[in-house]
N, C-alpha and C positions, 0 to 999 in steps of 0.2 A: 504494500500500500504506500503509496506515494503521498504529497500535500497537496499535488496537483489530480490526481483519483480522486481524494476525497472530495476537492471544492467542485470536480465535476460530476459526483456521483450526488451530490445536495440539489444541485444548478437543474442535473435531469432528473432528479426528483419532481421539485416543481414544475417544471418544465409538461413533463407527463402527467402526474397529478392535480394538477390547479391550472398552470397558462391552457394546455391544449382541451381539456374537458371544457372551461369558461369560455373558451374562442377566444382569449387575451390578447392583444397588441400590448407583447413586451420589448420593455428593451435592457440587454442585460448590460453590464459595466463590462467595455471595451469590446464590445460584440456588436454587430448589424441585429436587427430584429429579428426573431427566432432563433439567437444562440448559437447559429454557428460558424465554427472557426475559423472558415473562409475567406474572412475578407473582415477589418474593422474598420468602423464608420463611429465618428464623432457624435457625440449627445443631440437628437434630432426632439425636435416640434412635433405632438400627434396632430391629425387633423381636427378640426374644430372640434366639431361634435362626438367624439369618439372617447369609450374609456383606455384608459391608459397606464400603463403600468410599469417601473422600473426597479428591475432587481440585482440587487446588490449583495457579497458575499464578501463577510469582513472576518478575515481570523484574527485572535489571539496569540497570546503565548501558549508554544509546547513547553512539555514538560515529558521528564521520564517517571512513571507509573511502578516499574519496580526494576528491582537489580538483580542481572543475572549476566550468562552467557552474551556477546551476540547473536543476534538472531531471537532470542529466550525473552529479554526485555522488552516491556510494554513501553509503550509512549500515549500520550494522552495530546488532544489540540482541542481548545476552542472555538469558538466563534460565534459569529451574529450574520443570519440571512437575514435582510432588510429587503422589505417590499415598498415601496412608492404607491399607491393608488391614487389616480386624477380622476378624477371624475366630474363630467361637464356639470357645467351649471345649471339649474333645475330639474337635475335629477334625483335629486336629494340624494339619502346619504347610504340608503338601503344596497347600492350595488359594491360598495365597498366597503358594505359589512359583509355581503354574500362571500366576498373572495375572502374575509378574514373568517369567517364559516369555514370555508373551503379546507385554508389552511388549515384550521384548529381538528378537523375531523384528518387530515389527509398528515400532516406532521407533528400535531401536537403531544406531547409526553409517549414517542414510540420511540423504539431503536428498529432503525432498517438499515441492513447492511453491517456498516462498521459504524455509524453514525447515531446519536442519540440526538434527540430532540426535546427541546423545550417545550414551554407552553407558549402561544401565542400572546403578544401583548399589542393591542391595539390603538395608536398614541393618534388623537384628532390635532390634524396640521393646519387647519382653516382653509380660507382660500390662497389659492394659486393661480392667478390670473383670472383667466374664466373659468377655473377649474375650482373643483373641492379636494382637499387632497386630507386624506390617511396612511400613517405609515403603521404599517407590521413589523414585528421585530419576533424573531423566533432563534434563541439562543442554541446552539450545536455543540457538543463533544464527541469526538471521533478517535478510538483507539485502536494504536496499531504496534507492530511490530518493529522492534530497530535491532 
């Protein structure tokens, strides 16, 4: 397990379970819209009326989990997936409770993979433009092998 596996095994998580189920316009940190690798494109504008969504993948500090051989030793990592939801104006605020639903049922307090998950914290951003915006914050720990 890599630190680069783990932030893409989080990334296609929601990816799979929350952007493609929702039909989301996201856009990920340092990626073209839909995630992949192919080509990066700079922080873009959604179109007017459309929800919108940017997701983001912040680690912490590793740490070593216990001592032993190489290979034998556990390593532990944190982190923070942040969600952006924008949401047009007068659509009030129910569609970006839905995707914070989403998350809560789809990552909230599970271990998939290598990866445990947080609970959902839902922090109201105000407006953004013509937009209403909410951010998600869903804490990660992911242990592996060194």
């Amino acid at each position: 397990m890599s630190y680069q596996s783990i932030l893409t095994e989080i990334r296609q998580r929601f990816i799979d379970q929350v952007a493609t189920p929702l039909s989301l316009d996201v856009e990920y940190e340092n990626l073209p819209s839909g995630g992949t690798d192919n080509a990066i494109a700079p922080p873009r504008e959604p179109e007017t009326d459309t929800l919108f969504v940017r997701a983001y993948n912040r680690p912490g500090a590793a740490q070593q989990a216990e001592i032993g051989k190489v290979g034998t030793r556990s390593a532990r990592w944190v982190g923070l997936l942040i969600v952006q939801v924008f949401v047009p104006s007068g659509l009030g605020t129910k569609p970006g409770y839905d995707i914070a639903d989403k998350m809560l049922v789809e990552f909230g307090a599970k271990t998939v993979g290598s990866v445990t998950y947080g609970l959902i914290t839902p922090t109201y951003a105000g407006p953004a433009g013509d937009r209403w915006q909410l951010n998600l914050s869903c804490p990660w720990t992911a242990e592996f092998m060194v």
